[in-house]
N, C-alpha and C positions, 0 to 999 in steps of 0.2 A: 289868694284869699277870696276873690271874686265871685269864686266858682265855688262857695262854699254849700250854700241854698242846693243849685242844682245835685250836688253830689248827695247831697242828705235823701233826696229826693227819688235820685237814681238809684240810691240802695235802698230803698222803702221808709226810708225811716221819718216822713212826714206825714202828717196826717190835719192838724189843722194848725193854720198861721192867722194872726191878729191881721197882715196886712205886709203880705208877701213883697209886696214891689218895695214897702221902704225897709224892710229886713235885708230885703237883696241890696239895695243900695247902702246898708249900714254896712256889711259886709265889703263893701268895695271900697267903704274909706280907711279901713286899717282895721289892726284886731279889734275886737268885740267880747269883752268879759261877759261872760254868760253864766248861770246855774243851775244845778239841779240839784235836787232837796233830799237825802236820805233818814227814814226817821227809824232809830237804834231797838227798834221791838222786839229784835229777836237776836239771836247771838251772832248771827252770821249772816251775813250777804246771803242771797239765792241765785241760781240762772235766769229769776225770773227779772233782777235787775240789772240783765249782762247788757240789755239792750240801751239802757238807759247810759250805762257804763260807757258803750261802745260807741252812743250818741255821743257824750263827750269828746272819746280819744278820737274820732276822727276829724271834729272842729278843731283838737289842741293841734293834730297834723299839719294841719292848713292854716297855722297859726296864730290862732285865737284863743285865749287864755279861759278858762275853767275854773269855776269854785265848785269844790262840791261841797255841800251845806248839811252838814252832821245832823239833827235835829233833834240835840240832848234838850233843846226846851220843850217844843212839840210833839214829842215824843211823850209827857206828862200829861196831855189830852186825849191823845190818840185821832186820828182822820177818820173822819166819817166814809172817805170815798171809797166807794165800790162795799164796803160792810153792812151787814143785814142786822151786824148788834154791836153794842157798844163795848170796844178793847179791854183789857183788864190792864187799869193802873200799875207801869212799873213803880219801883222803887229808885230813889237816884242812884244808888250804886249798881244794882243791874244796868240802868242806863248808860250809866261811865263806862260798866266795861263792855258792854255792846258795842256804844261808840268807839272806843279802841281795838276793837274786833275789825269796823269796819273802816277805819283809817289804813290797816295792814291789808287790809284785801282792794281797796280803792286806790292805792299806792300802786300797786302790779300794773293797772293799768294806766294811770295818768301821769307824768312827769312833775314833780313837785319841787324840781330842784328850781335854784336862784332865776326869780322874775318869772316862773314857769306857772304850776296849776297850786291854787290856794286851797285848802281843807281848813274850815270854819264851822264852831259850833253855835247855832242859835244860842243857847243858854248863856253865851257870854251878854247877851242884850234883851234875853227875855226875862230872866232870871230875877234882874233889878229892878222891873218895870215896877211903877209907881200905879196901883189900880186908878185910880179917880181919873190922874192926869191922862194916863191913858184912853180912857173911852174918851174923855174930851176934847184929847188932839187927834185921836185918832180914829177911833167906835166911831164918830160922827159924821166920816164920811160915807157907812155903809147902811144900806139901805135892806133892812126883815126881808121887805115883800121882793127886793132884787134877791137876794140871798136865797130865798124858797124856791126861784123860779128854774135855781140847780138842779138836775137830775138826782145828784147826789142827794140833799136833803126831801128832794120830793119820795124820794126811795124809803128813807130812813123816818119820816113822820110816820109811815105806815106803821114801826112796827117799833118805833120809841128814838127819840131824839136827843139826846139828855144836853142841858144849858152849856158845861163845859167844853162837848164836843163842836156847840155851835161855835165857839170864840174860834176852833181851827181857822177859817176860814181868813178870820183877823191877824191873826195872828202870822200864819203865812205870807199874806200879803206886807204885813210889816214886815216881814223879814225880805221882802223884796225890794223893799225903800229904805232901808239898813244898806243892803247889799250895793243899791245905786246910791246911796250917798256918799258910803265910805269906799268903795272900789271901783266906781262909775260902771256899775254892772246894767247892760241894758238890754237882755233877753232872759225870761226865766223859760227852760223847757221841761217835760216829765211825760209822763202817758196821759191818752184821752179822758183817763176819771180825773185828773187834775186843771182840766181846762176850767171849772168854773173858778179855782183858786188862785190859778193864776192871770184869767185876766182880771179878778177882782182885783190883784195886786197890780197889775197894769195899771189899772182903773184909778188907784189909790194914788200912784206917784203921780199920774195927770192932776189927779186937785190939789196935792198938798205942793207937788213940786211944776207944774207946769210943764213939766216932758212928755215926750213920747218913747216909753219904749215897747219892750216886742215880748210875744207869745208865741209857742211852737209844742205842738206836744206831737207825740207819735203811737202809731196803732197799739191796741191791745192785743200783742199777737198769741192767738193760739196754736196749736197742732194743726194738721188737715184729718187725722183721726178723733179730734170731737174733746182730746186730753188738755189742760192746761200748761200752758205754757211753764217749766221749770219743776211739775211735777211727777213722782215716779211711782211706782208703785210700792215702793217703802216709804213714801210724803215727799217733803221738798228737796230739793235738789241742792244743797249749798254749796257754801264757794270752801268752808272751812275743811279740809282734810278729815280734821278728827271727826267731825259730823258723817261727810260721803266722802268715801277715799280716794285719790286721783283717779285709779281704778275705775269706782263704781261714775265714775264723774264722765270720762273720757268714754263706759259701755251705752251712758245717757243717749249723748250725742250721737255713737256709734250708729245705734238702735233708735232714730227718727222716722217718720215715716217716707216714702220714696218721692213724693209731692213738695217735701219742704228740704229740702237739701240745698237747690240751689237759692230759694229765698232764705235759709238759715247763712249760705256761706256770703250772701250778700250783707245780712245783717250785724254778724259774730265774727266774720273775719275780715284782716286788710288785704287778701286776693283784691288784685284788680277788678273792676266789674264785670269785664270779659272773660275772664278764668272762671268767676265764681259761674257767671250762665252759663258757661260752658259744660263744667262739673257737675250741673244741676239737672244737664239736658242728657245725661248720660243714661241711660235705661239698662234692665234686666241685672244680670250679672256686673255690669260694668257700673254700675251706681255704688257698689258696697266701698271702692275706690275713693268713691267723692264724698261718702261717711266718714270715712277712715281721716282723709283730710281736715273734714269738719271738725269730728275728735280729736285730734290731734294738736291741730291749731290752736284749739278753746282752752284744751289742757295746759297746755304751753303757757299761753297767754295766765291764766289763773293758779297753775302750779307750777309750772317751770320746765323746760326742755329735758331735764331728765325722768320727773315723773312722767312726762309725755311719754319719752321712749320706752319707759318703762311699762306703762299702761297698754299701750301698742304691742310690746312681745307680750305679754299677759296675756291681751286678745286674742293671736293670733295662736299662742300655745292652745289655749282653751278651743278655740273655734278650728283652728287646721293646719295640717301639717308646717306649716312657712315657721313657726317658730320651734325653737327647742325650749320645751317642756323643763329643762333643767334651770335653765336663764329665764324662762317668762314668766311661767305661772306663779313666782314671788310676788308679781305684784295686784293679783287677786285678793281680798278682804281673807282673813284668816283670824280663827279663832283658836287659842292654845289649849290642849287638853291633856290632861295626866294619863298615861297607858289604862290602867287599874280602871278609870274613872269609864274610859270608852270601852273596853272589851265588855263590861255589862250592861251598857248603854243601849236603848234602842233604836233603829233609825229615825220613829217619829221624834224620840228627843235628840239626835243630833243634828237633826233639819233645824230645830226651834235654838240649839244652843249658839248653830253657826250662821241665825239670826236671817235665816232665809225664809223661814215662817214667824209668823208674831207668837201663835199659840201651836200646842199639841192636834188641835180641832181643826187648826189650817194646815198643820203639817199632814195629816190622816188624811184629809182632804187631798191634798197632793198627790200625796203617795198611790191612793185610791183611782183618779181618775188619770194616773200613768205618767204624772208628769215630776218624776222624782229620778235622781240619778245621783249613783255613786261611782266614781272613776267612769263614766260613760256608760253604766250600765243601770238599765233599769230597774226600780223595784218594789215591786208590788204588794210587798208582805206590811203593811202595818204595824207588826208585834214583831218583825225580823229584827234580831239582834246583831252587833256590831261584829264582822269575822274581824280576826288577826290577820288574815290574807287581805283587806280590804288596804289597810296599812302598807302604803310602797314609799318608800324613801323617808318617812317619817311623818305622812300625811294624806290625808284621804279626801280625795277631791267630789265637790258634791256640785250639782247643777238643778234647779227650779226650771220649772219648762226649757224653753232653748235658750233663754240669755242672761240667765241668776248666777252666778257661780259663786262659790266660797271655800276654802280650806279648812278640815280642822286640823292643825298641830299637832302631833301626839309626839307628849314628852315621857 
């Protein structure tokens, strides 16, 4: 458990500590209940919080116990951090079931059985709060002009700041003195747009409670090609199946750039440190190897060892000889379509049907400057209609530049 700090550190995943030497030394006297905060905004988990994930499951390894903090209350404000405008208000029942979207997806990777990792939803203690008593025991100890002196809100006066979003800040931190009262929780961690929030919540339990506890957050990691971290060119990258399919999930990772391989398999998998540099330092041809592993693993880890395997011959059918086309390519995105309905169909609308273009406009576009493909073959006609000959085995395989693929069905 000792060697907790360093190993975070070794795999990148620190970036700033309140006060490294007595974190390291909390770590050396036994487990350390720690947290980190999900707020339920969208239906699904992303890639973009695999790392935050991952931050967790390697502390819970080294035997330190994990909350992870649902934020069905928080979530009714929305976080200013890193936003240029103000979130749109869910409804509580969107909330409810976002938050049980991402209980099933946070489960995969943290252990949650007897005495292990707890899942908590703020609403259970925001919900109730009492307004008046509140600012009074609590609002009092936060200081406007400490509060402004955040990037985040210095960001956001620019361009509108609305009152209820300022309370976030409070509010979070409450839920950090919730967490140490009732589960002697004594590190909150997250990404570097949440330092100002949590060591406000540091901040908080020194005066109300007299403790010290600890802050950790980790980089904002990007691509080294300039793209954001968890997004694709269809948008975000989620953890849900029916959003991106294990498939489109496992070509994500596949298809990183050649620079971030070994720091992805430091951050995204449990390879040892030395396997992961090793895989990372592979060049040329021998690096698609150390993709494949990345893919692989992440898939596994988020959908399970068979959709893995599954995703992998898919790959390998689509991109080259190594797999049989009859076993793999089931697990490429496919779309069903009636005989009748495709034989007068045109190419530009079966590109848009089988959801590889958004519109007609993007698909012409495609098609136009060569980068359109049916069963591996090019084609260039815009207004080309669908042959009967394109149809082999009950489906007709289509490809968007080199790494789109999709099936249509034809029933």
């Amino acid at each position: 458990m000792s060697d907790a700090l360093s190993l975070l550190k070794e795999r990148g995943f620190v970036s700033q500590c309140s006060n490294e030497e007595g974190l390291r030394r909390l770590f050396e006297r036994g487990p350390v209940t720690f947290y980190i905060g999900f707020d339920p905004t969208a239906r699904s988990l992303s890639a973009g919080n695999l790392l935050q994930l991952m931050f967790m499951a390697h502390l819970q390894r080294l035997g330190h116990r994990p909350i992870a903090l649902v934020g069905g209350g928080t979530s009714r404000i929305g976080d200013p951090s890193g936003k240029t405008e103000e979130r749109k208000i869910l409804s509580p029942e969107t909330i409810l079931a976002n938050s049980e979207a991402f209980r099933r997806q946070i489960g995969k990777l943290l252990d949650f059985g007897p005495g292990k990792a707890l899942m908590l939803d703020n609403s259970e203690w925001l919900a109730p709060l009492h307004y008046i008593e509140f600012l009074r025991d609590i609002g009092v100890h936060f200081s406007v002009n400490r509060m402004l002196s955040f990037e985040t809100y210095k960001t956001r006066l620019e361009t509108g700041l609305s009152f209820i979003e300022f309370n976030y800040q409070v509010l979070q931190s409450y839920d950090f003195l919730v967490l140490y009262r009732r589960h002697g929780c004594m590190l909150q961690m997250g990404g570097d747009d949440q330092w100002g929030n949590i060591v406000s919540g540091m901040d908080l339990i020194r005066r109300v409670e007299g403790a010290e506890v600890f802050a950790l957050t980790s980089p904002l990691i990007t691509r080294s090609d300039g793209k954001k971290m968890g997004k694709s060119e269809k948008g975000a990258v989620y953890l849900d199946p029916e959003l991106v399919s294990p498939y489109e999930f496992f070509q994500y990772w596949r298809n990183v750039p050649d620079p971030d391989v070994g720091r992805f398999l430091l951050l995204f998998t449990f390879l040892p440190s030395d396997e992961a540099r090793r895989l990372g330092a592979l060049r040329d041809r021998e690096i698609n190897l150390a993709k494949e592993i990345l893919a692989h693993e992440l898939t596994t880890l988020v959908h399970g060892r068979e959709e893995a395997d599954k995703a992998r011959e898919a790959s390998h059918a689509a991109f080259d000889a190594r797999g049989s086309a009859e076993a793999g390519l089931g697990g490429i995105p496919a779309v069903e379509l009636g005989r009748a309905e495709v034989e007068g169909m045109t190419v530009t609308e079966l590109f848009v049907r089988a959801a590889l273009c958004a519109s007609k406009a993007e698909a012409r576009r495609l098609i136009q400057q060569g980068g359109a493909f049916v069963n591996d073959e090019n084609v260039a006609d815009v207004e080309a209609k669908v042959e009967r000959g394109w149809i082999r085995d009950g489906e007709i395989v289509l490809r968007a530049g080199k790494k789109r693929y999709s099936r249509a069905v034809v029933r």
